[in-house]
Biotite code that builds the C-alpha atoms (Angstrom):
import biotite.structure as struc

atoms = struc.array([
    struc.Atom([37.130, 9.098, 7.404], chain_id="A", res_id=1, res_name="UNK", atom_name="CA", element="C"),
    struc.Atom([36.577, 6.935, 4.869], chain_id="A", res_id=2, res_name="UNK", atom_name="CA", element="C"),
    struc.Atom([34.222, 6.673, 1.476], chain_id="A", res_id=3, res_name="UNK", atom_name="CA", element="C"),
    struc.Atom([33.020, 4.827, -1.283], chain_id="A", res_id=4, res_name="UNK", atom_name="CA", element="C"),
    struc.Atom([35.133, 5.770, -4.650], chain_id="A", res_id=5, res_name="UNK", atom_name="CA", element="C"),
    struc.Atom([32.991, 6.804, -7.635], chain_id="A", res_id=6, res_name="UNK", atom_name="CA", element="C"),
    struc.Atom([32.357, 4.714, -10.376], chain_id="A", res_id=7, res_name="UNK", atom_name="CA", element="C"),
    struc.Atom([35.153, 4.815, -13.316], chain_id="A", res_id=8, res_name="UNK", atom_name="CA", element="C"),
    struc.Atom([33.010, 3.739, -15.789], chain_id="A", res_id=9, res_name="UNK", atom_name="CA", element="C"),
    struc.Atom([29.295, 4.199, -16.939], chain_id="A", res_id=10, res_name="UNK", atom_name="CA", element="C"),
    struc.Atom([26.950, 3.112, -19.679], chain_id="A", res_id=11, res_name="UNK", atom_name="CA", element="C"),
    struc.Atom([23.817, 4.081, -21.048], chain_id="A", res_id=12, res_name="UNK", atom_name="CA", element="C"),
    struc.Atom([21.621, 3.610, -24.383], chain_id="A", res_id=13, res_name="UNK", atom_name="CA", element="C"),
    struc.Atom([19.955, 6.301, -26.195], chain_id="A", res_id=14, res_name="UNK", atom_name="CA", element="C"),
    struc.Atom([18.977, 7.660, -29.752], chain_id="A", res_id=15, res_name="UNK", atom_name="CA", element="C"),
    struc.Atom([21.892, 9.196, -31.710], chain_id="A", res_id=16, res_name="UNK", atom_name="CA", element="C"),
    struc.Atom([21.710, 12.937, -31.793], chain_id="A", res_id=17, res_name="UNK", atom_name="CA", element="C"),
    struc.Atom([19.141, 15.109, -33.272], chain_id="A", res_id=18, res_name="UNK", atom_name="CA", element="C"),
    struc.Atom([17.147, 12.326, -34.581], chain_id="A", res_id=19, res_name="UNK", atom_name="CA", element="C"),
    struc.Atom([13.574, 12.087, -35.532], chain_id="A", res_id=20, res_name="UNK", atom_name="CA", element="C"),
    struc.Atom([11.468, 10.880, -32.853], chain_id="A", res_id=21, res_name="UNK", atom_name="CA", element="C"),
    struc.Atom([9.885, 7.721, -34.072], chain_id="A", res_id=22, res_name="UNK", atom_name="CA", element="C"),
    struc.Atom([7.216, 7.851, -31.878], chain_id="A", res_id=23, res_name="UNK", atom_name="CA", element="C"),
    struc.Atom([6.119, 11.241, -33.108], chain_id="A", res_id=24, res_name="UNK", atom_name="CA", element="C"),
    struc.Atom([7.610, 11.367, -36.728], chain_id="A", res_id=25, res_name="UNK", atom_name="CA", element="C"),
    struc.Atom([8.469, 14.090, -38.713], chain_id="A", res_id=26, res_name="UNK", atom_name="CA", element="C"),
    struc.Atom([9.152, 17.189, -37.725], chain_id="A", res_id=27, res_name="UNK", atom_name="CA", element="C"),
    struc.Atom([10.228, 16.090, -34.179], chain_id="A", res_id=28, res_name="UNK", atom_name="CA", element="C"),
    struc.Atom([13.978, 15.629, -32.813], chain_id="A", res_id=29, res_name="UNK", atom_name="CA", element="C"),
    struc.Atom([15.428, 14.168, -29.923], chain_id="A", res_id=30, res_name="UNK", atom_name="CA", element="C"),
    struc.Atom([18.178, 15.988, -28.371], chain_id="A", res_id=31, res_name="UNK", atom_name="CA", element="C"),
    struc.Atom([20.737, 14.478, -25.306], chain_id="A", res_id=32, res_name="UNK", atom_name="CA", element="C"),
    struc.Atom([22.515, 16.436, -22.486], chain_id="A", res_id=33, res_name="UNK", atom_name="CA", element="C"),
    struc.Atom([25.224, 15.093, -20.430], chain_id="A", res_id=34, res_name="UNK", atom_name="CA", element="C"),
    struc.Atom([26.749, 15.878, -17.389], chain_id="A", res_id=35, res_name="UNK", atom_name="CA", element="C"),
    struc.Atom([29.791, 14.770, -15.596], chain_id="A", res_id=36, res_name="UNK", atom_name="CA", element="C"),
    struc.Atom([31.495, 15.711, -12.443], chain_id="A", res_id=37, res_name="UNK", atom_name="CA", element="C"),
    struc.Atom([35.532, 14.266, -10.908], chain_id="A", res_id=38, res_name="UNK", atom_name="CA", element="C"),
    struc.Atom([34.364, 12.735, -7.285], chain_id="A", res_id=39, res_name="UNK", atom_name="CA", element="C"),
    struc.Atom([37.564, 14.145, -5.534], chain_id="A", res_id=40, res_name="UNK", atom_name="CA", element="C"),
    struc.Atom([37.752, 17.617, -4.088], chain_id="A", res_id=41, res_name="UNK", atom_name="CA", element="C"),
    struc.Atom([39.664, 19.305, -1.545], chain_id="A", res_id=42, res_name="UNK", atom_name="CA", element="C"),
    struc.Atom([36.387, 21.296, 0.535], chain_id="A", res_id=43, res_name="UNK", atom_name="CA", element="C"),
    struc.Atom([39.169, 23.504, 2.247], chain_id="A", res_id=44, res_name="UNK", atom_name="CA", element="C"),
    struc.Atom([40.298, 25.205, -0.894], chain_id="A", res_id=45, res_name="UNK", atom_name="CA", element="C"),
    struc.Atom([36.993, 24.598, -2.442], chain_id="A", res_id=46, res_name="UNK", atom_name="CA", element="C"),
    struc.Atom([39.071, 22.972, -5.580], chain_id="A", res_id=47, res_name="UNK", atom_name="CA", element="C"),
    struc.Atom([37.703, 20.186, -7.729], chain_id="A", res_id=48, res_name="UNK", atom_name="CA", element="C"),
    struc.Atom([40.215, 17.880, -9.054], chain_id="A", res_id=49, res_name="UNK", atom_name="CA", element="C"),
    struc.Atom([39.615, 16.890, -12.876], chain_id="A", res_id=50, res_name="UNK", atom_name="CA", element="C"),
    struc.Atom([39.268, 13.725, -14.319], chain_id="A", res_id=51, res_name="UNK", atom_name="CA", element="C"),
    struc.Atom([39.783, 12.311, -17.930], chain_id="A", res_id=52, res_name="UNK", atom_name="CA", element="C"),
    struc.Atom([36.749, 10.571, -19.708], chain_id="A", res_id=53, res_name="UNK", atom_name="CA", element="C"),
    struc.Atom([37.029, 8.407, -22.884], chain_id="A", res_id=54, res_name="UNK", atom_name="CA", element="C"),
    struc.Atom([33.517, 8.315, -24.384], chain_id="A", res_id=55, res_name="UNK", atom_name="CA", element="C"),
    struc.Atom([33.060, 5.234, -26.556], chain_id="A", res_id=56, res_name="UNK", atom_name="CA", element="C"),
    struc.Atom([30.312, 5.147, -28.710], chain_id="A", res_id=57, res_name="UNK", atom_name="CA", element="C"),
    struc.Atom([28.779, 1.600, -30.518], chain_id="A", res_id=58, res_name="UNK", atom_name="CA", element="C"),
    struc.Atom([26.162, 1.500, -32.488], chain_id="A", res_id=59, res_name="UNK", atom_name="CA", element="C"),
    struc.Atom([23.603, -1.052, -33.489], chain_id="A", res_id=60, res_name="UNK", atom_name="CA", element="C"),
    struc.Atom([26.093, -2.800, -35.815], chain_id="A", res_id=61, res_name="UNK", atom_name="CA", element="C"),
    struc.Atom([28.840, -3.203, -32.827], chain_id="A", res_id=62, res_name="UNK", atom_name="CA", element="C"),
    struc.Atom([31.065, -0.601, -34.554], chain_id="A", res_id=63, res_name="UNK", atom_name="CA", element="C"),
    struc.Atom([32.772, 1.558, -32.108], chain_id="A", res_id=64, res_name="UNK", atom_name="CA", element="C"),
    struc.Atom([34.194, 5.280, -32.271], chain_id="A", res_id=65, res_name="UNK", atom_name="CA", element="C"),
    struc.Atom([35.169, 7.413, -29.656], chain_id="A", res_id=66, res_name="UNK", atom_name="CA", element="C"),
    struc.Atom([36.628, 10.688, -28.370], chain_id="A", res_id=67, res_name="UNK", atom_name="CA", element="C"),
    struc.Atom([38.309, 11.390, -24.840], chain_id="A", res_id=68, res_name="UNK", atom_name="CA", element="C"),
    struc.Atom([37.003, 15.049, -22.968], chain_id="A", res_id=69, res_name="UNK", atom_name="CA", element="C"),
    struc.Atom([38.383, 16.310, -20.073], chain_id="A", res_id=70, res_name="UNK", atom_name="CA", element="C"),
    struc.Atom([36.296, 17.588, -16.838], chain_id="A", res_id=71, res_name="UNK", atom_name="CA", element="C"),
    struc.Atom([37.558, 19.907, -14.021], chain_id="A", res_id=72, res_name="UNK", atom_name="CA", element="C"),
    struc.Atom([34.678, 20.494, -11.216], chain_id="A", res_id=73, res_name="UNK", atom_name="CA", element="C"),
    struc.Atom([31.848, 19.261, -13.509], chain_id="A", res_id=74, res_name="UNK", atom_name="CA", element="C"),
    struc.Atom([30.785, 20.014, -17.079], chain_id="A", res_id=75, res_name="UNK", atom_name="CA", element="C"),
    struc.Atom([27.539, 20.057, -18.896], chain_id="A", res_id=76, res_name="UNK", atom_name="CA", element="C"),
    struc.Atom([27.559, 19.151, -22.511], chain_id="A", res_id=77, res_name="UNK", atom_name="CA", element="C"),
    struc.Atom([24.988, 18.263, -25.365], chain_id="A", res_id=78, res_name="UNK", atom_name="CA", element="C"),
    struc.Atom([25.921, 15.570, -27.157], chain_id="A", res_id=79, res_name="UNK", atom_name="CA", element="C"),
    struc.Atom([26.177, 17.455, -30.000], chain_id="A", res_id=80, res_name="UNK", atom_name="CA", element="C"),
    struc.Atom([29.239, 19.484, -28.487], chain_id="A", res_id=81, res_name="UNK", atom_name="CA", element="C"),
    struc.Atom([32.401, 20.426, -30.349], chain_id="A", res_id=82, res_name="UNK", atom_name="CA", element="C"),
    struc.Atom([34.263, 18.679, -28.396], chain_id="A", res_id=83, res_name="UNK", atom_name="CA", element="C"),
    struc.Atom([33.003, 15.273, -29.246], chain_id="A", res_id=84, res_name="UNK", atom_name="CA", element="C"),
    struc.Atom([34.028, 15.708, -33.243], chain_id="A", res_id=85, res_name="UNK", atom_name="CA", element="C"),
    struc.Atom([30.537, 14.422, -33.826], chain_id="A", res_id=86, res_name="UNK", atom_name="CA", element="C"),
    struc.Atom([30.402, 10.415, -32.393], chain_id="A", res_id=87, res_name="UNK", atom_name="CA", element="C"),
    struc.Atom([27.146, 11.291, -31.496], chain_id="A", res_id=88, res_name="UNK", atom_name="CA", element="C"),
    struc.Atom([26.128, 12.479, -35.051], chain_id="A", res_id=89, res_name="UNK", atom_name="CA", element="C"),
    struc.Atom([24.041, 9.797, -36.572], chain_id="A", res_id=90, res_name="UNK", atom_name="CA", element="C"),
    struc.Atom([25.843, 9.824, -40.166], chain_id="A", res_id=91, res_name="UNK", atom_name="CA", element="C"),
    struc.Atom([29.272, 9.775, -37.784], chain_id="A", res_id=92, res_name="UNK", atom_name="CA", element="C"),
    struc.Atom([28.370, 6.855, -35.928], chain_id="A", res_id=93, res_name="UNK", atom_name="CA", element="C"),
    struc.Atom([26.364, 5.134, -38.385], chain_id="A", res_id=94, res_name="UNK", atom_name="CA", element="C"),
    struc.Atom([23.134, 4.140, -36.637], chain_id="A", res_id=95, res_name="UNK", atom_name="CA", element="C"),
    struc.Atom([20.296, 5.498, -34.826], chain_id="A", res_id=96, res_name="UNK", atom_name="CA", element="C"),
    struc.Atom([20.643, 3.573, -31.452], chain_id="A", res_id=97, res_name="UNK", atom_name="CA", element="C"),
    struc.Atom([23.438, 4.103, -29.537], chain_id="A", res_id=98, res_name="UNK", atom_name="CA", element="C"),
    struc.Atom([25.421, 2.213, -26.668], chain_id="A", res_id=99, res_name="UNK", atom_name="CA", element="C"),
    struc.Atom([27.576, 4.643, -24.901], chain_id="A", res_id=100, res_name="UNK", atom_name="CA", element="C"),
    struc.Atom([30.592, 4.106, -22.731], chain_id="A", res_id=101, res_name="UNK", atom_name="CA", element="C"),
    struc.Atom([32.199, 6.770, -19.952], chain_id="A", res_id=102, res_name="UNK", atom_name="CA", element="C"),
    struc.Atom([35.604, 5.505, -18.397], chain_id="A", res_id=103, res_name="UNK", atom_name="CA", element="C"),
    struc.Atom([37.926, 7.282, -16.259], chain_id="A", res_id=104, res_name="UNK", atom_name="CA", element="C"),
    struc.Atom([41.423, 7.443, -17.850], chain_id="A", res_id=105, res_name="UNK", atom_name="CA", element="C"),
    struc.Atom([42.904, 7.765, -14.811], chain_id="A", res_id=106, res_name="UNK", atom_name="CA", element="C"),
    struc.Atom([42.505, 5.919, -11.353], chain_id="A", res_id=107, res_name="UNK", atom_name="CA", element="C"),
    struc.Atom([39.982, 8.319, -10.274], chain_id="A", res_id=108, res_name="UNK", atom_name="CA", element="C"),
    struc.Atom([35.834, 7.643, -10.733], chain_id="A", res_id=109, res_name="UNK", atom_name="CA", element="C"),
    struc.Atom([33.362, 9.952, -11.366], chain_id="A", res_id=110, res_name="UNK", atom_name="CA", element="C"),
    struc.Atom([29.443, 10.831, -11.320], chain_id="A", res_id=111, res_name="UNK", atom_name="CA", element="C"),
    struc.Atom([27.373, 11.309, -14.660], chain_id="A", res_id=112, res_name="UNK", atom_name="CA", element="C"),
    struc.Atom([23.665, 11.933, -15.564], chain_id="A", res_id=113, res_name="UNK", atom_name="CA", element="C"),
    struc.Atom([22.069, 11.774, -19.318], chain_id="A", res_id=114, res_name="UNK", atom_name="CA", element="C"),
    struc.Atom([18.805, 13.543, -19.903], chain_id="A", res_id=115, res_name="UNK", atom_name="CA", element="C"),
    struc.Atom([17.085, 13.326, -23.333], chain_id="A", res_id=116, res_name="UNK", atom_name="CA", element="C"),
    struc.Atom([15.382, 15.843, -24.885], chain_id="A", res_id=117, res_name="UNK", atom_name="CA", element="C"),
    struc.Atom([12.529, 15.034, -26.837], chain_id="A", res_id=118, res_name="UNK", atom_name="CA", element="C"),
    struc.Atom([10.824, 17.984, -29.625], chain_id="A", res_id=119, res_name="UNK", atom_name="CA", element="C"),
    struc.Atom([7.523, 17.136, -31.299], chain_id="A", res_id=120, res_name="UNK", atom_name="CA", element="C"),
    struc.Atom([8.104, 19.349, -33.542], chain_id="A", res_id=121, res_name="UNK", atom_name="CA", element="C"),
    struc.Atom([4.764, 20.681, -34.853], chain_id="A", res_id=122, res_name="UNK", atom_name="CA", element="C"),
    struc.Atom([2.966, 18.457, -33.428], chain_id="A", res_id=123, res_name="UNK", atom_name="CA", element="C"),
    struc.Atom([1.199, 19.764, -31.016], chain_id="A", res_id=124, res_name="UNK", atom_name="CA", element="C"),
    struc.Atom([2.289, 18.230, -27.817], chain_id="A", res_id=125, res_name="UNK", atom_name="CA", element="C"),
    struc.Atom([4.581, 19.590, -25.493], chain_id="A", res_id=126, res_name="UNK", atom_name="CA", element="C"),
    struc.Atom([8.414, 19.048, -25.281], chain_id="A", res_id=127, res_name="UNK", atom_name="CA", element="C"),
    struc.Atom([9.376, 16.764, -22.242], chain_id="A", res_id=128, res_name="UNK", atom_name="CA", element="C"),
    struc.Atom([12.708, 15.203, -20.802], chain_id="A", res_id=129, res_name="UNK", atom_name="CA", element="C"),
    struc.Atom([13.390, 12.169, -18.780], chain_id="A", res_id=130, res_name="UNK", atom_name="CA", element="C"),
    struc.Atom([16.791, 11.033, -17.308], chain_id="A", res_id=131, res_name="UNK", atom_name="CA", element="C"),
    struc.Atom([18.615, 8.065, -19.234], chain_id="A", res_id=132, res_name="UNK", atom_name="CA", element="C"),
    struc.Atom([18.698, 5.094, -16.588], chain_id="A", res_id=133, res_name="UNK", atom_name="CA", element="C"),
    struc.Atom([22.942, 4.549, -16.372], chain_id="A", res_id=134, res_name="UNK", atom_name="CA", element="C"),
    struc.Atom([24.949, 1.188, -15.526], chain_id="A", res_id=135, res_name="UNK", atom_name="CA", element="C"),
    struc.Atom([27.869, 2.001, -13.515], chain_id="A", res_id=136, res_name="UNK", atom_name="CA", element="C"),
    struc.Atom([30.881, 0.007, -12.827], chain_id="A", res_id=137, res_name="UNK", atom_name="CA", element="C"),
    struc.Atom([33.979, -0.012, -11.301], chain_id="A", res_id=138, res_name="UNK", atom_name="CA", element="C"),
    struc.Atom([35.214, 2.553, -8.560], chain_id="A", res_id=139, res_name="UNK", atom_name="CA", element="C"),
    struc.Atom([38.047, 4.618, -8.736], chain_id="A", res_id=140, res_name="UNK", atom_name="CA", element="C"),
    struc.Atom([40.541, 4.160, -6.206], chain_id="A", res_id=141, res_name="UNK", atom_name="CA", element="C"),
    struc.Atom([42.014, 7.084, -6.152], chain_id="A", res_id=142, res_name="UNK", atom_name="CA", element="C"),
    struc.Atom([39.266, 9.257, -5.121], chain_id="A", res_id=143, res_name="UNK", atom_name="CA", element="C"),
    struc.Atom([39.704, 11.536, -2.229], chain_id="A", res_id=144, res_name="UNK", atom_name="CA", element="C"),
    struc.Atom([38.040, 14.336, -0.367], chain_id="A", res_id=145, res_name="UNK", atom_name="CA", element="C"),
    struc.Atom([39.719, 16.885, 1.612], chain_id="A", res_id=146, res_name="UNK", atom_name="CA", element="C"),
    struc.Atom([38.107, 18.160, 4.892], chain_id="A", res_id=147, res_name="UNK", atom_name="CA", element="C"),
    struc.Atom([39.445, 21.826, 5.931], chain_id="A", res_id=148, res_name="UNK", atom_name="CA", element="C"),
    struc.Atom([40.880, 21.739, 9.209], chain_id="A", res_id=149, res_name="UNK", atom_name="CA", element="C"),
    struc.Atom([38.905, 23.908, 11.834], chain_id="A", res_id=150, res_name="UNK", atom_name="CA", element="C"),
    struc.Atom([41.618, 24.594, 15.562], chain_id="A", res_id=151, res_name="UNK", atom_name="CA", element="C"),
])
């Protein structure tokens, strides 16, 4: 049985982290979460394999900083995470739009989703979150998923 391989790379805009909302103003924040997941598994030993991803963050003035994470069975992180050394901070990456980049660092692809988080603050209205739209490209090609094998 074959499959399609994951993507090895995706790419998505957003505000940098914890920013004021500039739709609401002060008081308000926007907050990111991301999640990421290796496409190979073996479903007889119910093991994930991991997966390597560089996250390359540019801002609005085409400067570019970046941190690699690694992901066994799938991971959840705000973008505010340790483990990203701040490239999400906006003082870090010096701008309040960002342009972020996932790649595989190996030959194997994987799935991600971005939600942000948006706080008014005091003002009244109620908190909401909406999934970042993603550009994918690329497929891993060594992605694989292993059946168990039933007599």
């Amino acid at each position: 049985m074959e499959f399609a391989s994951c993507p090895a790379e995706w790419t998505f805009s957003h505000f940098a982290e914890g920013v004021e909302d500039p739709a609401v103003g002060f008081g308000s924040s926007i907050q990111s979460t991301l999640t990421v997941a290796p496409c190979s598994r073996d479903l007889g030993f119910d093991q994930a394999f991991g997966v390597s991803v560089r996250v390359s963050v540019t801002n609005e003035f085409e400067s570019t900083i970046g941190r690699t994470v690694s992901v066994s069975c799938w991971r959840h992180f705000s973008l505010s995470d340790p483990d990203f050394l701040g490239v999400f901070d906006p003082g870090t990456a010096g701008s309040l739009h960002l342009r972020t980049r996932l790649s595989s660092t190996t030959t194997s692809g994987f799935i991600a989703q971005a939600i942000e988080h948006r706080d008014p603050g005091g003002a009244g209205a109620t908190p909401g979150a909406a999934a970042i739209p993603m550009q994918s490209d690329g497929v891993g090609s060594s992605d694989s998923i292993a059946l168990p094998v039933v007599p």
